[in-house]
C-alpha positions in Angstrom: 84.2 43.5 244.4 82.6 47.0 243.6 83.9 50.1 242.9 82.6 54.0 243.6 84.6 56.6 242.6 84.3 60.2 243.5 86.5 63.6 242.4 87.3 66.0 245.4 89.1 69.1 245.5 92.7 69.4 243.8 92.4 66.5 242.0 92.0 63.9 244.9 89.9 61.0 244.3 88.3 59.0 247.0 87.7 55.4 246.1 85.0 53.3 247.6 86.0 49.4 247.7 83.4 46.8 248.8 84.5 43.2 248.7 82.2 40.4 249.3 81.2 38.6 252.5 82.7 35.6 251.8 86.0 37.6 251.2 85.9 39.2 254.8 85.4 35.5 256.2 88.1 33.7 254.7 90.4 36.8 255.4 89.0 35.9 259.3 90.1 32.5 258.9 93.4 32.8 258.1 94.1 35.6 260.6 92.7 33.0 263.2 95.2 30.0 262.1 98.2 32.6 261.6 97.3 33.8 265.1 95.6 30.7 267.0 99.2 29.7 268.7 100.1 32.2 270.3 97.0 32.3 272.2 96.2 30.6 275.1 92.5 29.2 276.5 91.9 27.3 279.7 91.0 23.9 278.8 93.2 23.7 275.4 96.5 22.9 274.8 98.0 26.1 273.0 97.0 26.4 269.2 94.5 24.1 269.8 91.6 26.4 271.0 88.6 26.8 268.4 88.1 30.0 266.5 84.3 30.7 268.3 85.8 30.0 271.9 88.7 32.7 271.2 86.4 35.1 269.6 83.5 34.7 272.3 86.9 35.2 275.3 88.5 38.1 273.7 85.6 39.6 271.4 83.9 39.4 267.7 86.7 41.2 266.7 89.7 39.8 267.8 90.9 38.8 263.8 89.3 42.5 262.6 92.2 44.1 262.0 94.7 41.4 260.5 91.9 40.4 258.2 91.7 43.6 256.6 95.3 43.7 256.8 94.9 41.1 254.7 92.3 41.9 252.5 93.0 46.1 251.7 96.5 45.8 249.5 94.6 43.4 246.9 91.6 44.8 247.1 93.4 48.4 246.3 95.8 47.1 243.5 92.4 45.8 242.2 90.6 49.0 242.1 93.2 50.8 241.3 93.7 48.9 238.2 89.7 49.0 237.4 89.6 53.0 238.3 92.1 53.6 235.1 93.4 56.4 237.3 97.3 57.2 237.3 97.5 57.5 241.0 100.6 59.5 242.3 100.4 59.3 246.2 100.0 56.9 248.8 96.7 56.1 249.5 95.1 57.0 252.8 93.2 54.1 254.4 90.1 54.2 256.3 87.7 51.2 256.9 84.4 52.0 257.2 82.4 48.6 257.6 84.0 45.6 259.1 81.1 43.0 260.4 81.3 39.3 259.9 77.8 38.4 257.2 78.6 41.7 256.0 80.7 43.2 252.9 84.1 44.7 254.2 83.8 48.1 253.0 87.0 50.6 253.2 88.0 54.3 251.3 91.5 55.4 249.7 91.9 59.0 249.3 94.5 59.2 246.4 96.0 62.2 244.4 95.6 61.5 241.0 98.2 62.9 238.3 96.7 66.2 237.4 96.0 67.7 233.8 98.4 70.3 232.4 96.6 73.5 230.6 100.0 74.1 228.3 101.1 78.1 227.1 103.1 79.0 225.2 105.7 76.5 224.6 107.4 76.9 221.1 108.8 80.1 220.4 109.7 81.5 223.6 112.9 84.0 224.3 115.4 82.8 226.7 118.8 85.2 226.7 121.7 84.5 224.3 124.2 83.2 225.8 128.2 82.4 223.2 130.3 79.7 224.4 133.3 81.5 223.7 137.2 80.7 225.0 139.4 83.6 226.2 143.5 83.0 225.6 143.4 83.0 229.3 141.2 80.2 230.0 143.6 78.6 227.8 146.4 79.5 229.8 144.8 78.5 232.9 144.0 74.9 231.5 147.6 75.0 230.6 148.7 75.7 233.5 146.4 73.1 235.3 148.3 70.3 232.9 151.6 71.6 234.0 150.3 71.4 238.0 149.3 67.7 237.6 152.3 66.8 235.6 154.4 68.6 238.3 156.8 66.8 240.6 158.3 67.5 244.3 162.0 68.2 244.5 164.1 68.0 248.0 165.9 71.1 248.0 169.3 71.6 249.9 169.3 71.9 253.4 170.3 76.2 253.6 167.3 76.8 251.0 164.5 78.6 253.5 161.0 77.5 252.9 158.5 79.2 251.5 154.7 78.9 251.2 153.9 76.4 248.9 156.8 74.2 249.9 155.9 71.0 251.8 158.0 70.7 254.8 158.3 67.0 256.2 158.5 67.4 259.9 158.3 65.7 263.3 156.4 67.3 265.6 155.2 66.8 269.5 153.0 69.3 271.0 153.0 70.2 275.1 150.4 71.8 276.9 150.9 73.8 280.1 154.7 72.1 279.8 152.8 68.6 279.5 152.5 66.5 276.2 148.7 66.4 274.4 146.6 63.3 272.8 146.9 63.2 269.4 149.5 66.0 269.4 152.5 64.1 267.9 153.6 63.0 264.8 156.3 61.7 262.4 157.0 62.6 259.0 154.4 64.4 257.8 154.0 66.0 255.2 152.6 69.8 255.6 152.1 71.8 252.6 153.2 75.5 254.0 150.1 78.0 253.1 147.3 75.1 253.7 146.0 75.8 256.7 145.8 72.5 257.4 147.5 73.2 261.1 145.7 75.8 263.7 146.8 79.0 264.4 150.2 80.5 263.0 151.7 77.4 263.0 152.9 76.9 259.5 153.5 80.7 259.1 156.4 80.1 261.6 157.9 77.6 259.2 158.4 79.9 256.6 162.1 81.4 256.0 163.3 78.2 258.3 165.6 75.0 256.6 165.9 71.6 256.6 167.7 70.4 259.8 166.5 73.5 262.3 164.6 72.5 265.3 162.1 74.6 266.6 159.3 75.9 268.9 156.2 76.7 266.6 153.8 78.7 269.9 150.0 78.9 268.6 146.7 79.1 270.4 144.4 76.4 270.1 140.7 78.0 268.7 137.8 78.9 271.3 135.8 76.2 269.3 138.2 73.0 268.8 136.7 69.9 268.5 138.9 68.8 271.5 137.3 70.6 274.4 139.9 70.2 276.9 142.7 72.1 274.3 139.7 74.9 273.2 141.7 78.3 273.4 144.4 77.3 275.4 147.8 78.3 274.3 150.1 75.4 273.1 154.1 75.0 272.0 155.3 72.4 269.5 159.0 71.0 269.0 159.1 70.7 265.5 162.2 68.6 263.8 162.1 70.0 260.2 163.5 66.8 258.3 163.6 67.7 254.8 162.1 70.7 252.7 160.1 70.1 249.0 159.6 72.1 246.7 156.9 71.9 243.6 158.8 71.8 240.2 156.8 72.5 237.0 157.3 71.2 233.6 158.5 73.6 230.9 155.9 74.0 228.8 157.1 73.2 225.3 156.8 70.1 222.5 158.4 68.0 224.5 155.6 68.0 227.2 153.1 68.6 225.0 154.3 64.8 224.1 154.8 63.7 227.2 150.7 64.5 228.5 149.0 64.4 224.8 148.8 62.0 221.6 150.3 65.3 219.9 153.5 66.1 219.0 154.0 69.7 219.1 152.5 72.1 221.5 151.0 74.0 219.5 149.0 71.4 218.4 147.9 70.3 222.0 146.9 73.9 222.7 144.7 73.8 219.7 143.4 70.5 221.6 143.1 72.4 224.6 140.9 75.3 222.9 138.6 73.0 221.0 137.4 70.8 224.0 137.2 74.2 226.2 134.8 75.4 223.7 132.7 72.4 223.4 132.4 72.2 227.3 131.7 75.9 226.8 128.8 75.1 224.0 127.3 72.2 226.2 127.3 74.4 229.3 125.8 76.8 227.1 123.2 74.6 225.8 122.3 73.0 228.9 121.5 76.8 230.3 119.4 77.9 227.3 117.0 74.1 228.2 116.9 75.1 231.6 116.1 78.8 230.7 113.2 77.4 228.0 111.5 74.4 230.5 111.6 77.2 233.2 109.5 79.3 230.8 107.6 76.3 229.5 106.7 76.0 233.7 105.3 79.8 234.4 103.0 79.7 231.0 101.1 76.6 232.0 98.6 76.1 234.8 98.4 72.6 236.5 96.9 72.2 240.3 99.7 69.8 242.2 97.7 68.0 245.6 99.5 68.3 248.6 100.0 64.1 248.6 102.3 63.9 245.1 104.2 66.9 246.7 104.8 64.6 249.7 105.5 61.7 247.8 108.3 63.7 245.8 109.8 65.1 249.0 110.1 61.7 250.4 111.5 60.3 247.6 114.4 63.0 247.6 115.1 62.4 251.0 115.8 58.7 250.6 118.1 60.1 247.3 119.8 62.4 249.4 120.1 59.8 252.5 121.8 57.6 249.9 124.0 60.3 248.7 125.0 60.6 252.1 125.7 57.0 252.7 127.9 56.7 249.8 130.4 59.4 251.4 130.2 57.9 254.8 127.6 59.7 256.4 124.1 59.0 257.6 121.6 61.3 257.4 121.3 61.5 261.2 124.8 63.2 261.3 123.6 65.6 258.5 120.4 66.9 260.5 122.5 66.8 263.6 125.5 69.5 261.9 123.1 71.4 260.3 120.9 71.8 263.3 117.7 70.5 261.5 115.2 68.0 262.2 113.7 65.2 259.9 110.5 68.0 259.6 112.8 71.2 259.2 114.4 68.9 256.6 111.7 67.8 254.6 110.2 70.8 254.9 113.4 72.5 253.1 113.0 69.9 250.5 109.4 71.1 249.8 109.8 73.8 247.3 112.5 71.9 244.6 110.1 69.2 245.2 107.1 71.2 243.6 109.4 72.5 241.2 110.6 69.2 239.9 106.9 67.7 239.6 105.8 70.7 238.0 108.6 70.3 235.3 108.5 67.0 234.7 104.1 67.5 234.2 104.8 70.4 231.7 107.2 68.2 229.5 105.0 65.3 229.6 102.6 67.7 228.4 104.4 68.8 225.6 105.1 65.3 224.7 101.6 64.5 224.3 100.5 67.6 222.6 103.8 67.1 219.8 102.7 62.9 220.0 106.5 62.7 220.6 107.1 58.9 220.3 110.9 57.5 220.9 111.7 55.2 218.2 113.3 51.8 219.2 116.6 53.0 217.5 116.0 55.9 220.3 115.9 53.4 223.4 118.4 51.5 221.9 120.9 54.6 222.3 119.3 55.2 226.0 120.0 51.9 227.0 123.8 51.5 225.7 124.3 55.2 227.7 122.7 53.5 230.9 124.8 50.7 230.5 128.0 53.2 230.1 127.4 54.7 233.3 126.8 51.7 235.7 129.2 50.0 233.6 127.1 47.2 233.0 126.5 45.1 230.0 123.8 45.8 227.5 122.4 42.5 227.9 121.6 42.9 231.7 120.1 46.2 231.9 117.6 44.9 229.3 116.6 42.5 232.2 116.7 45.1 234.5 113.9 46.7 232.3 111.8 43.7 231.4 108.8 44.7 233.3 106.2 46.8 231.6 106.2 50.1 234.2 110.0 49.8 233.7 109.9 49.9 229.9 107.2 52.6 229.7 109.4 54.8 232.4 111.9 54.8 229.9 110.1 55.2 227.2 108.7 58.5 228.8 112.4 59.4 229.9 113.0 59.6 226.4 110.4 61.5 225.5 111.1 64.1 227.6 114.4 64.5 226.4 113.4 64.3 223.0 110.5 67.8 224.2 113.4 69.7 225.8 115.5 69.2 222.5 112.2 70.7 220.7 111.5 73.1 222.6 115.0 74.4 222.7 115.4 74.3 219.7 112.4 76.2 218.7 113.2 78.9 221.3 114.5 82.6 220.3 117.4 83.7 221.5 117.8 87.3 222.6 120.0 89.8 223.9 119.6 89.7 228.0 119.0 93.2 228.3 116.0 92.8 225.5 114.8 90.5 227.7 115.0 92.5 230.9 113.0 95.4 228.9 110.0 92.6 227.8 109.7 91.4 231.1 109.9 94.3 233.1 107.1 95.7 230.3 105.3 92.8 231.0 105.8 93.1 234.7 104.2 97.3 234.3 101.4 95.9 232.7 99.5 93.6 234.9 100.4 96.6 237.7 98.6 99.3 235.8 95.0 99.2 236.5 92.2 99.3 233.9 90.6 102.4 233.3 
């Protein structure tokens, strides 16, 4: 096999592969024997024909395209790994000499990973940002506790409802004096204020008791899913069984105990306040990396081909298909609400594709130029997290990794993490509106012209 390799524009690479004769004919051979049965020749039994009598019936060429089939993913794999290049599209296929005595002779145009030309990386300003906790955030976290520790209470039958309250009712609804599909129901449990129902329909619950029986009238909406009931007017007989109301614990030691390893409340609060701050810090932190990598992004120059963009886009679009299938939806009933096709989709995937390749190059880059390498202890750590999350054991994510592309992936994963940490770190923090007046100086400057 030979190999020519040639640079185009915006760092595509067009590879020449030329494979032997000899190649091409054996590739010929076996697309005749995988093929030979299904056709059929007067004067042979099926199968049975010889490969010269098929080929002089239907053509020279009749095995053409299965032998390169046959031949191109090898060849390729071959010359990719002889070319040295890190490829980062598909390739695109075209055959250019297929002849039997002859070399089979076919191009791949490929994107190739492109260089990075770094900026400024270390040093830059990104705005300060405190992770500080307000006495009302507090209070509102608090008060969340109390809400999920809280518990319904039936309350006498001459206590009126109020919003809030969930009444249990029994309900059939009539349209035009006759009863509805689907309008009836037993027992259930409506949380007044929800909006769960259409219309006014729990708003003419409120004030009422346990025991009443009423007629709730509402209007059904011009756009309800049930076309037949759109904007028609509707009654209901509601039977109003039993009326709930939501009781909250006090909030004192004793509940502190109750919803806490602590014994007093003033101890939980203190809890309460330090793990609201350090979600407030990490928030914080994760904001001044993203702030920094963005940075880290507009200082460098790098020239993505159109191919690695496409490659990325599909590959979030299978990610966000099996997002989608995880909650019980396919991505067909996702274009179909949102009124897009599979190319309005893709195309809307497009731009956080770019940005995500162009990210993930400038790190790389940064690993490279700081010769960040992860020590074992390092992929150790990564590998006990991974296992955390897919709650797996240690043992069998190692197998999951055992391949070399696997381990290097990781090992780049890592290293990445370990450049935003630097770069962070190194950044300088300043007050935003310091860094409103540098940028829009900045922004002035490259508007005034030269004199």
């Amino acid at each position: 096999m030979s190999l020519q390799i040639e640079k185009l524009e915006k760092n595509m690479v067009k590879l020449t592969i030329e494979t032997e004769a000899e190649v091409l004919e054996e590739a010929i051979e076996r697309a005749y024997r995988k093929n030979r049965s299904r056709m059929s020749i007067p004067g042979f039994r099926k199968g049975k024909a010889p490969r010269n009598m098929i080929e002089k019936l239907y053509g020279a060429g009749i095995f053409y395209e299965d032998a390169a089939n046959d031949i191109i993913p090898d060849a390729y794999e071959k010359a990719v790994e002889e070319s040295g290049l890190e490829i980062v599209s598909r390739p695109e296929v075209d055959v250019l000499q297929i002849e039997r005595g002859k070399p089979f002779i076919f191009t791949a145009e490929v994107a190739v990973k492109p260089e990075v030309t770094l900026g400024e990386y270390k040093g830059v300003e990104v705005p300060c940002e405190k992770a500080s906790v307000s006495e009302e955030e507090v209070a509102r976290e608090l008060e969340n506790a109390r809400e999920q520790n809280s518990r319904l209470v039936t309350l006498p039958e001459d206590t009126p409802a109020e919003n809030g309250d969930q009444a249990v009712i029994d309900y059939e609804g009539f349209v035009d004096g006759v009863a509805f599909e689907g309008g009836k129901g037993e027992n259930y449990p409506l949380t007044l204020g929800s909006h769960s129902f259409i219309d006014t329909f729990e708003d003419q619950l409120v004030g009422r008791r346990a025991g009443e029986e009423i007629e709730v009238n509402v209007t059904f909406p011009e756009g309800y899913q049930a076309a037949e009931l759109a904007g028609k007017p509707a009654m209901f007989r509601v039977n109003i069984k039993e009326i709930k109301r939501k009781e909250l614990p006090e909030l004192d030691d004793d509940f502190a105990q109750d919803v806490s390893e602590f014994d007093t409340l003033q101890e939980y609060r203190e809890d309460v306040t330090k793990k609201l701050t350090e979600r407030k810090e990490q928030a914080v932190r994760r904001d001044k990396e993203n702030a920094v990598v963005e940075r880290i992004v507009e200082n460098a120059q790098m020239e993505i081909p159109d191919p690695m963009v496409d490659s990325q886009v599909r590959q979030m679009a299978e990610e966000f298909a099996r997002n989608l299938q995880y909650q019980g939806m396919q991505l067909e009933q996702y274009l179909q609400y949102t009124g897009m096709n599979t190319n309005s989709f893709l195309e809307s995937l497009r731009p956080q594709a770019v940005k995500r390749i162009q990210t993930r190059l400038a790190l790389e880059a940064v690993v490279k130029a700081e010769s960040i390498e992860p020590s074992q202890e390092d992929l150790d750590e990564e590998i006990q997290k991974m296992a955390s999350m897919y709650q797996m054991e240690v043992e069998k994510v190692k197998e999951l990794l055992h391949g070399e592309d696997q381990m290097e992936g990781l090992k780049m994963d890592v290293a990445v993490q370990k450049a935003i940490d630097l770069v962070t770190d190194a950044a300088i923090e300043v007050e935003q509106q310091e860094t409103a007046s540098a940028q829009e100086a900045s922004s002035d400057a490259e508007e005034t012209p030269a004199e």
